[in-house]
MDTraj code that builds the backbone (N, CA, C; nanometers):
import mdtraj as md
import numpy as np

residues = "UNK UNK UNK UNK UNK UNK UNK UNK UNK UNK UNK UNK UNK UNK UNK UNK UNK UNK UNK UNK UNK UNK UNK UNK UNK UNK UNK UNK UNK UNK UNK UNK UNK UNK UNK UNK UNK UNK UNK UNK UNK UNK UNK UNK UNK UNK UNK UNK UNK UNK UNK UNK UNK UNK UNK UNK UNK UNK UNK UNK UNK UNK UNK UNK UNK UNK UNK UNK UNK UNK UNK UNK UNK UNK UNK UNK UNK UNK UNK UNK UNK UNK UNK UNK UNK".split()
xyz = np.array([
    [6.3459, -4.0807, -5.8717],
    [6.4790, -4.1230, -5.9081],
    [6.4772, -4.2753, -5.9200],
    [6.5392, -4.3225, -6.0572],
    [6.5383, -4.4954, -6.0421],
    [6.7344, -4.5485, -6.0085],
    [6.7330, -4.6117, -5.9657],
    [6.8727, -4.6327, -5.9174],
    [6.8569, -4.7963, -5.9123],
    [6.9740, -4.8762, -5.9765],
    [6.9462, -5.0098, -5.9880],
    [7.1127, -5.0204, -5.9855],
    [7.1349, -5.2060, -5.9446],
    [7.2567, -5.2167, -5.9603],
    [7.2639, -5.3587, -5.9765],
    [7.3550, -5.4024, -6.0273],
    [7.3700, -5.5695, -6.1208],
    [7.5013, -5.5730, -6.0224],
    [7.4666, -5.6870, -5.9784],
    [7.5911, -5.7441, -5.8681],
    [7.5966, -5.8703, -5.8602],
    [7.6643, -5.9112, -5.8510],
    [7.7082, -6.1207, -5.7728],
    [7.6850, -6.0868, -5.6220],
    [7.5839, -6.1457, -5.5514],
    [7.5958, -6.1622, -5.4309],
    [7.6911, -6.2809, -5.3782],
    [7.7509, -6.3453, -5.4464],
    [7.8488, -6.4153, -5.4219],
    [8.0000, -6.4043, -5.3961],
    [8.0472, -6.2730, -5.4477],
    [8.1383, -6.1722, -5.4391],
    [8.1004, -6.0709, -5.3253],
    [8.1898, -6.1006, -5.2532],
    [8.1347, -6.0189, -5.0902],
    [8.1930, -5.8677, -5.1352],
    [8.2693, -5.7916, -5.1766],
    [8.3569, -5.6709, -5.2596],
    [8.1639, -5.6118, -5.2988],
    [8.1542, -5.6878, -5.4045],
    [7.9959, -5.6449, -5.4859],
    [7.9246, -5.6363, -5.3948],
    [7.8867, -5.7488, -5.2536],
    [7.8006, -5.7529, -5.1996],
    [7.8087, -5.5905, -5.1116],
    [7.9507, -5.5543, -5.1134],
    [7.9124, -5.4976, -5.0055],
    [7.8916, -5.3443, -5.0930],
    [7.9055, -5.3000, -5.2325],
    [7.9266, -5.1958, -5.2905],
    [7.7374, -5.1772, -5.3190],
    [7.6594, -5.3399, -5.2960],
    [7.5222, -5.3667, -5.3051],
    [7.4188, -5.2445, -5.1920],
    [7.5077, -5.3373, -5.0760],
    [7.4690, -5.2789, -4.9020],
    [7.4616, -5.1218, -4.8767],
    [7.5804, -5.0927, -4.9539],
    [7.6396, -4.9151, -4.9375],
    [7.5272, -4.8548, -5.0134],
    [7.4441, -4.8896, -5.1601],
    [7.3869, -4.8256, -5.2054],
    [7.2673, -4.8596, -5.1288],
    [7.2215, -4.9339, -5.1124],
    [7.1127, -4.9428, -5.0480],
    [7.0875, -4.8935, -4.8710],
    [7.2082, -4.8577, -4.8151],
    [7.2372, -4.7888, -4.7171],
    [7.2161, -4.6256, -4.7240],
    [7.2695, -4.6297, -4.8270],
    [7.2865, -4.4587, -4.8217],
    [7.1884, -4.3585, -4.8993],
    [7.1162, -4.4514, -5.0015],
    [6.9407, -4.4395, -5.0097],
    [6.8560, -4.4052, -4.8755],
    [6.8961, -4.4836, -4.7738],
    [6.7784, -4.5506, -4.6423],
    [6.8079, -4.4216, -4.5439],
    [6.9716, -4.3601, -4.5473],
    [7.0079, -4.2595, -4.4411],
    [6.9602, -4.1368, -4.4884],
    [7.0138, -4.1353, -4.6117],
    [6.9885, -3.9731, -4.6651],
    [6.7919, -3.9893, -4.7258],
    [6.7071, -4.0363, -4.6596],
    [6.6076, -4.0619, -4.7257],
    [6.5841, -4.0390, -4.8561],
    [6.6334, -4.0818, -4.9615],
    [6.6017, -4.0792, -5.1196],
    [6.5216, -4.1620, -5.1691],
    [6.4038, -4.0893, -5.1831],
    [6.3045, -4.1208, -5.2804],
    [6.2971, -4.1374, -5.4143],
    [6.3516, -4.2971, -5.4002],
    [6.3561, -4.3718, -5.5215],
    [6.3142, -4.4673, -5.5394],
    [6.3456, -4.5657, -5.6503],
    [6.2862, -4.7035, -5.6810],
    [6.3954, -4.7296, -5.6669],
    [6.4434, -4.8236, -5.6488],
    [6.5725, -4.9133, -5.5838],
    [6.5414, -5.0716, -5.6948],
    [6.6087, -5.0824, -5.7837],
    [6.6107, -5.2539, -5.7981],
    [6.7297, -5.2942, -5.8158],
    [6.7596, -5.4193, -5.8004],
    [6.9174, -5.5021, -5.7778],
    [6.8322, -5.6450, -5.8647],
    [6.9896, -5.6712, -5.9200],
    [6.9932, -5.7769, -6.0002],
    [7.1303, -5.8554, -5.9724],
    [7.0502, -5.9772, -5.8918],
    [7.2016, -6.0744, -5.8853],
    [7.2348, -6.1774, -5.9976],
    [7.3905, -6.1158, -6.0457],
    [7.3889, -6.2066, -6.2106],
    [7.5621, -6.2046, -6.1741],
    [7.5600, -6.3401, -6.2198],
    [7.7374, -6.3490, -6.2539],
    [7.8127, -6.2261, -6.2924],
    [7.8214, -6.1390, -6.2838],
    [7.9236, -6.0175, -6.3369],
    [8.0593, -6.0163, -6.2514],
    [8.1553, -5.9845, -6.3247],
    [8.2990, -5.9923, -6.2638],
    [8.3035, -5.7957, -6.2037],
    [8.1877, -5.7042, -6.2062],
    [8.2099, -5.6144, -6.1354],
    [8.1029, -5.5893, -6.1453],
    [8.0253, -5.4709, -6.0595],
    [7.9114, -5.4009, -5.9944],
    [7.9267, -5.2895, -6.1130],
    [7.7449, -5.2932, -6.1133],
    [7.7154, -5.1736, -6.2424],
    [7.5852, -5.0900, -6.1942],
    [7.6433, -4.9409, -6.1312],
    [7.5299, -4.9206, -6.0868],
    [7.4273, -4.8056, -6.2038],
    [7.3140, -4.7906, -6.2353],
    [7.2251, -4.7132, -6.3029],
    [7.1441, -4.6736, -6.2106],
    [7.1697, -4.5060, -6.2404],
    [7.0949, -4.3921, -6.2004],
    [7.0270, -4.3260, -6.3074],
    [6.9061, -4.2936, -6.2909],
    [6.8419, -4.2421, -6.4201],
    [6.8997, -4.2759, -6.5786],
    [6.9609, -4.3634, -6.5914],
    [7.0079, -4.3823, -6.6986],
    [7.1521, -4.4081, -6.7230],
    [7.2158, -4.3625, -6.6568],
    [7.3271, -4.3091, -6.6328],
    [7.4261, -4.4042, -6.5473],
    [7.5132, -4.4577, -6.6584],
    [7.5636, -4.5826, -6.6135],
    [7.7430, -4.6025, -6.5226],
    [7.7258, -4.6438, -6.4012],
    [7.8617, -4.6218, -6.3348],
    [7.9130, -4.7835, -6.3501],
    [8.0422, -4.7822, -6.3948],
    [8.0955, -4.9229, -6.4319],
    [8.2272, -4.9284, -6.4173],
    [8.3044, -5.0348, -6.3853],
    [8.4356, -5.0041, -6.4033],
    [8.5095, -4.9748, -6.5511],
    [8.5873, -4.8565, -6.5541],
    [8.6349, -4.8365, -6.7109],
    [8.8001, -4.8656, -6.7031],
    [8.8592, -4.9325, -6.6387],
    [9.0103, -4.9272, -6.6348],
    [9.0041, -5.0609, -6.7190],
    [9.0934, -5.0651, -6.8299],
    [9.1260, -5.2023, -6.8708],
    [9.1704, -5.2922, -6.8123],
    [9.2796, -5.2425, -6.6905],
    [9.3694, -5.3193, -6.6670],
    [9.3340, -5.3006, -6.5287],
    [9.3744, -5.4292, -6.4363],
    [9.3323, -5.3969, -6.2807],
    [9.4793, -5.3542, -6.2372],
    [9.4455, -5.2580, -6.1336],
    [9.5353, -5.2077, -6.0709],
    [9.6595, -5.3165, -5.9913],
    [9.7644, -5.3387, -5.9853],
    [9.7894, -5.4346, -5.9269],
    [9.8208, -5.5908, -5.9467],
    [9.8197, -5.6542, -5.8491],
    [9.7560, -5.8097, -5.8909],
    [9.6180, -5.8617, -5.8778],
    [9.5605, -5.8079, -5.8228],
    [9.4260, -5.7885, -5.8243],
    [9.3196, -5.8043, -5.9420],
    [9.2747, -5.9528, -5.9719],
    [9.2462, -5.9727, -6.1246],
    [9.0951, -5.8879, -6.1131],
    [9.0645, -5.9031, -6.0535],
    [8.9209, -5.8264, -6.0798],
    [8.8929, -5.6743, -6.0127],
    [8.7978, -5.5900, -6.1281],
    [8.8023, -5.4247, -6.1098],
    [8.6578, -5.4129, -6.0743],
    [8.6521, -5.2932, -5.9433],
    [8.5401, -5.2463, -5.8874],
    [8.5212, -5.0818, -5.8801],
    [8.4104, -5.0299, -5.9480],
    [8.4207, -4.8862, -5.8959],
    [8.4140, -4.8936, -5.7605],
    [8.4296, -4.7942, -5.7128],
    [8.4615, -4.7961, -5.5409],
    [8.3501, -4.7406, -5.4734],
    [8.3834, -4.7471, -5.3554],
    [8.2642, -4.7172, -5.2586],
    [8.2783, -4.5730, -5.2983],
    [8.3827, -4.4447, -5.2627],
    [8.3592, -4.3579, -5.2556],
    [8.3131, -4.2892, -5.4238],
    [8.3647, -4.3531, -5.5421],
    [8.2941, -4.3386, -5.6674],
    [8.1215, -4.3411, -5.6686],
    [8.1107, -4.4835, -5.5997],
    [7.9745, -4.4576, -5.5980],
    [7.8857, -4.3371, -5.5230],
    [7.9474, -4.3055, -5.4171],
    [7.9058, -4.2174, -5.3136],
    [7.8985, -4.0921, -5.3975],
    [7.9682, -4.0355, -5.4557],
    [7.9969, -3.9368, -5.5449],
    [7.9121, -3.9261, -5.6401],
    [7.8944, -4.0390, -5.7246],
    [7.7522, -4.0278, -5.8235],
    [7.6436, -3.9826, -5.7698],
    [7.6237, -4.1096, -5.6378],
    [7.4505, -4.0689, -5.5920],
    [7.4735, -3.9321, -5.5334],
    [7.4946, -3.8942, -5.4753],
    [7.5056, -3.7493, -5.4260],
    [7.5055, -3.6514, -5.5384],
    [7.5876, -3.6259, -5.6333],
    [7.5381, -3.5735, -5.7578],
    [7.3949, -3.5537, -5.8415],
    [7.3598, -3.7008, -5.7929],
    [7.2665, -3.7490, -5.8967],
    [7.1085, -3.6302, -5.7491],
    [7.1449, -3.6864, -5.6781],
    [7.0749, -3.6443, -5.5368],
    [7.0272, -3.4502, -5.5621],
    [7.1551, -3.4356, -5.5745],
    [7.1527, -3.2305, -5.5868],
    [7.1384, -3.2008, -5.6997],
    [7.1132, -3.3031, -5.8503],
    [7.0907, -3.2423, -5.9482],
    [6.9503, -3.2446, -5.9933],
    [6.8620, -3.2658, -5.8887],
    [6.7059, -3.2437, -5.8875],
    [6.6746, -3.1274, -5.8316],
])
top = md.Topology()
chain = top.add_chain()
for i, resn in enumerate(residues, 1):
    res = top.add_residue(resn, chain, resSeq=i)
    for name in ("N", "CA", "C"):
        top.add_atom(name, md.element.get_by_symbol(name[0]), res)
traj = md.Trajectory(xyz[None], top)
């Protein structure tokens, strides 16, 4: 399984949506390649086999100028991605 994710480690939100994937790789032992890319992005983009999780809302919820898929979005992919081997 390849699983990668483009984040701002400067954005603690990203940093921590960074931590969770790389956490929950380490618990559920998933045997994968893991790479991260720290780049200016105004949200976290994670790729699983190809397969791209990003924020798709135009508009941020709120006042809240900037959009993040969420922890439990992400949780939901990899686990998917996990039982569909």
């Amino acid at each position: 399984m390849d699983i990668s994710i483009i984040y701002s480690k400067d954005d603690p939100r990203q940093a921590k949506a960074r931590n969770f994937v790389r956490q929950f790789i380490h618990d559920r032992g998933v045997l994968a390649r893991f790479t991260e890319s720290d780049q200016p992005v105004d949200s976290p983009t994670l790729i699983i086999n190809g397969d791209v999780l990003t924020e798709s809302r135009g508009k941020p919820r709120g006042k809240q100028p900037k959009m993040y898929p969420g922890i439990d979005e992400i949780a939901n992919v990899l686990e998917k991605h996990i039982w569909s081997f």
